[in-house]
C-alpha positions as a Markdown table, in Angstrom:
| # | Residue | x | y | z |
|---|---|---|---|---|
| 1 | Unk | -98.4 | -38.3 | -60.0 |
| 2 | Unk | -100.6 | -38.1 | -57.0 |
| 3 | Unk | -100.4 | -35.4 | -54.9 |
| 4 | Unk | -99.4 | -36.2 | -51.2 |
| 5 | Unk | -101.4 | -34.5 | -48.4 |
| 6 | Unk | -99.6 | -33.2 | -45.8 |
| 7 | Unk | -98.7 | -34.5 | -42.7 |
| 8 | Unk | -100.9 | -32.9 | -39.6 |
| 9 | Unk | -99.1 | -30.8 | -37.2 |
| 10 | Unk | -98.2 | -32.2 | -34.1 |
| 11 | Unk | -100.3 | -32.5 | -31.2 |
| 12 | Unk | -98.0 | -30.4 | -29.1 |
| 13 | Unk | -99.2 | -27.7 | -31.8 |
| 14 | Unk | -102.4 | -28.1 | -31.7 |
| 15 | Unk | -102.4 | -27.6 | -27.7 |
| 16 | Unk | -100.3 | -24.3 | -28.3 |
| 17 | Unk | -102.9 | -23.0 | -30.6 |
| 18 | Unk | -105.9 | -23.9 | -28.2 |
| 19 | Unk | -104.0 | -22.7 | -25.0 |
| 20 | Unk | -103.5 | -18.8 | -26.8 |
| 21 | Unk | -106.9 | -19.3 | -27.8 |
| 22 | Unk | -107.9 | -20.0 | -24.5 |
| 23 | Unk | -105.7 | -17.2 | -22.9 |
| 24 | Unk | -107.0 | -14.6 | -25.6 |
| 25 | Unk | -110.8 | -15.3 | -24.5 |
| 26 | Unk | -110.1 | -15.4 | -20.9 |
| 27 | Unk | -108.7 | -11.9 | -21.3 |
| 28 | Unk | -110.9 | -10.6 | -23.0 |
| 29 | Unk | -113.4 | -11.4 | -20.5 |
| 30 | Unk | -111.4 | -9.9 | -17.9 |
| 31 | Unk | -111.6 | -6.4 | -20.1 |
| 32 | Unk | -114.9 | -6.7 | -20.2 |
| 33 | Unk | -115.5 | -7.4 | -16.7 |
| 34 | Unk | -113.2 | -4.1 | -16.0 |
| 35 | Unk | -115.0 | -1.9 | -18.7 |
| 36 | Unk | -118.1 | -3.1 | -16.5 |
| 37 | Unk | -116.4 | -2.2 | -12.9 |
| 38 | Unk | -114.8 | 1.1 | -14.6 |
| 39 | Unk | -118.2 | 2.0 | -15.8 |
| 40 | Unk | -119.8 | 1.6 | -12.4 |
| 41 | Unk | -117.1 | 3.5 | -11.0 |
| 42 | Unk | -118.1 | 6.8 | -12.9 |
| 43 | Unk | -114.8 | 6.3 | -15.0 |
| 44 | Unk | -115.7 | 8.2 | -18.1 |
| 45 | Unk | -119.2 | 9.9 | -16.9 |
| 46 | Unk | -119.3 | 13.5 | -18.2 |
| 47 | Unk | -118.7 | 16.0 | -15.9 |
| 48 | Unk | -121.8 | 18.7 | -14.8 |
| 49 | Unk | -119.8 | 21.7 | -16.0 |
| 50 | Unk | -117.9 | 22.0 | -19.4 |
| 51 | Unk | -118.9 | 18.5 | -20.3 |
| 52 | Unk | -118.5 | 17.0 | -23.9 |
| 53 | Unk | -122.5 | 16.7 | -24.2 |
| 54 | Unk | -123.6 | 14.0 | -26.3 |
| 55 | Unk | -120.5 | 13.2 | -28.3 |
| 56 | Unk | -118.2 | 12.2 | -25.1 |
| 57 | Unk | -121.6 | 10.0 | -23.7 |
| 58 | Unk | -121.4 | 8.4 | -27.0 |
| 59 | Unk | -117.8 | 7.8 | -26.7 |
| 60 | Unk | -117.3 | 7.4 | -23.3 |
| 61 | Unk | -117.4 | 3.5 | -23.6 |
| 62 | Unk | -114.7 | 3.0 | -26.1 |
| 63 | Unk | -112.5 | 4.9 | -24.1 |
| 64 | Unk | -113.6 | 2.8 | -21.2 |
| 65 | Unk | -112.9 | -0.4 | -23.4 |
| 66 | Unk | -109.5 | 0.7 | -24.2 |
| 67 | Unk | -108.5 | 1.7 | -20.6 |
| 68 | Unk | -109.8 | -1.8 | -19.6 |
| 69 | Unk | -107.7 | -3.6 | -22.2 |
| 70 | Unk | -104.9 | -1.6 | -21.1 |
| 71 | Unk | -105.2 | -2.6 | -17.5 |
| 72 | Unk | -105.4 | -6.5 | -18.4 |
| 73 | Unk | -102.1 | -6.2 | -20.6 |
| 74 | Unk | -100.2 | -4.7 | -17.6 |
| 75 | Unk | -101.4 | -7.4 | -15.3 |
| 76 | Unk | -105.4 | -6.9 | -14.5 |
| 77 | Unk | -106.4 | -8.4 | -11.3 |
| 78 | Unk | -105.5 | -11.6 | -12.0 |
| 79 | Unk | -109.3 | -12.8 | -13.3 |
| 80 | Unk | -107.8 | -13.3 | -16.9 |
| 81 | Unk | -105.5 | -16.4 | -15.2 |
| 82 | Unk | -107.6 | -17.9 | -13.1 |
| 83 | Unk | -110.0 | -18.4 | -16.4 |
| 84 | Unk | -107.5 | -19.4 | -18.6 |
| 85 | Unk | -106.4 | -22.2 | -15.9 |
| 86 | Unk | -110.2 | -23.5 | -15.6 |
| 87 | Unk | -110.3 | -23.5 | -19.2 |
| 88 | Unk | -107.2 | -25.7 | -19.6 |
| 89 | Unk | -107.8 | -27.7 | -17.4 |
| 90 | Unk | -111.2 | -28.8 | -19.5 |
| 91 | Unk | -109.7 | -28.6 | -22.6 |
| 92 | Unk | -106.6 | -31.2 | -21.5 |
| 93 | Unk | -108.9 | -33.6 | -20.0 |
């Protein structure tokens, strides 16, 4: 008996799966590009008086990271979809 190989998935699929691809990388980049602006904002700078010291400095860009991810999930500022439409569009042609 020989074994049969499977058929490949549609192409439809395939665009799915390169479309969430595309939209995960696009808002990711928005995140970083918030962590950036949040950063030069002072978000997350320790404060003169009763400060963390060291430990918060060291930890002050995780927490910067997460607030940024959190702000792209509710929305961001709209960089995240502009990206993911430029990307598309290069992908589909």
């Amino acid at each position: 008996m020989s074994a049969v190989s499977p058929l490949p998935p549609p192409l439809a699929a395939h665009k799915t799966a390169d479309h969430a691809a595309l939209r995960t990388a696009a808002e990711e980049l928005e995140a970083v590009f918030l962590t950036e602006m949040l950063k030069s904002a002072g978000v997350g700078k320790t404060p003169e008086a009763f400060g963390g010291g060291a430990g918060e400095d060291q930890f002050a860009s995780f927490l910067r990271q997460e607030q940024a991810r959190a702000m792209v999930k509710a929305g961001g500022i709209g960089l995240a979809e502009h990206l993911f439409n430029a990307l598309k569009e290069r992908v589909d042609d």
